[in-house]
N, C-alpha and C positions, 0 to 999 in steps of 0.2 A: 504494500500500500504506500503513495506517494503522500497522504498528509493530502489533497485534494491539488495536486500543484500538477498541470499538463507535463508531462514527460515527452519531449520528440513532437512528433509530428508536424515536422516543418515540412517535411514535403509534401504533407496537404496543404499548406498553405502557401507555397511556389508552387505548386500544382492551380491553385483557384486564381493568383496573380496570374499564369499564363494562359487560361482559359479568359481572364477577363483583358487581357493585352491583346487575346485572337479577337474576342467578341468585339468590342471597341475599333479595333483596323479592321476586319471587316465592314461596322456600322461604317467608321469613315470612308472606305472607296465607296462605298454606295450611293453614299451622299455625294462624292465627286463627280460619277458615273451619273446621276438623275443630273445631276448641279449642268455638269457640261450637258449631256442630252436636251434641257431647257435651254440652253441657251443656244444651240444650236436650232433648236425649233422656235424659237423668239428670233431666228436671225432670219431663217424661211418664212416665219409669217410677217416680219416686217417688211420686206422685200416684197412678199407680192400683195400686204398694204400701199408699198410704196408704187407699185406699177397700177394698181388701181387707182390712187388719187390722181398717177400723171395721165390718165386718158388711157393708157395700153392694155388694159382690162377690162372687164362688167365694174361698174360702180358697188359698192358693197350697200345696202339698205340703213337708211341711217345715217350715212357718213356725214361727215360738214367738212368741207372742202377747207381751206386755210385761205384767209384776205388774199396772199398775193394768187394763188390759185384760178379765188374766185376773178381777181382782176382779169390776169391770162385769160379764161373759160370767157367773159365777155368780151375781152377786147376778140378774140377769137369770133365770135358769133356777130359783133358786129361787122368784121369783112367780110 
């Protein structure tokens, strides 16, 4: 009998540290891997917002054009 005092068992506890250092890098690429995938798809849909405000696309429902835009789109229509 130890008197109630833990004897050993440090390698359960580097054992539960390197499950929690796997867990943790894991979580982290994940979040890099969504992180870049967003922003890669925020960079596609800004682009073909961008070709739909300049005329090169269907107009998207809703949109508001931007002042100088709207300037261009009249001076346009009135030649």
């Amino acid at each position: 009998m130890t008197g109630g005092i833990v004897v050993g068992g440090w390698e359960f506890v580097w054992a539960a540290y390197g499950l929690t250092f796997v867990a943790l890098g894991a979580y982290g690429a994940s979040l890099a891997l969504r992180l870049r995938a967003l922003g890669e798809h925020s960079r596609e849909e800004r682009g073909a917002r961008e070709a739909r405000d300049d005329g090169i696309g269907p107009a998207s429902v809703g949109s508001i054009p931007s002042p100088a835009r709207a300037e261009r789109r009249s001076a346009e229509e009135e030649q």
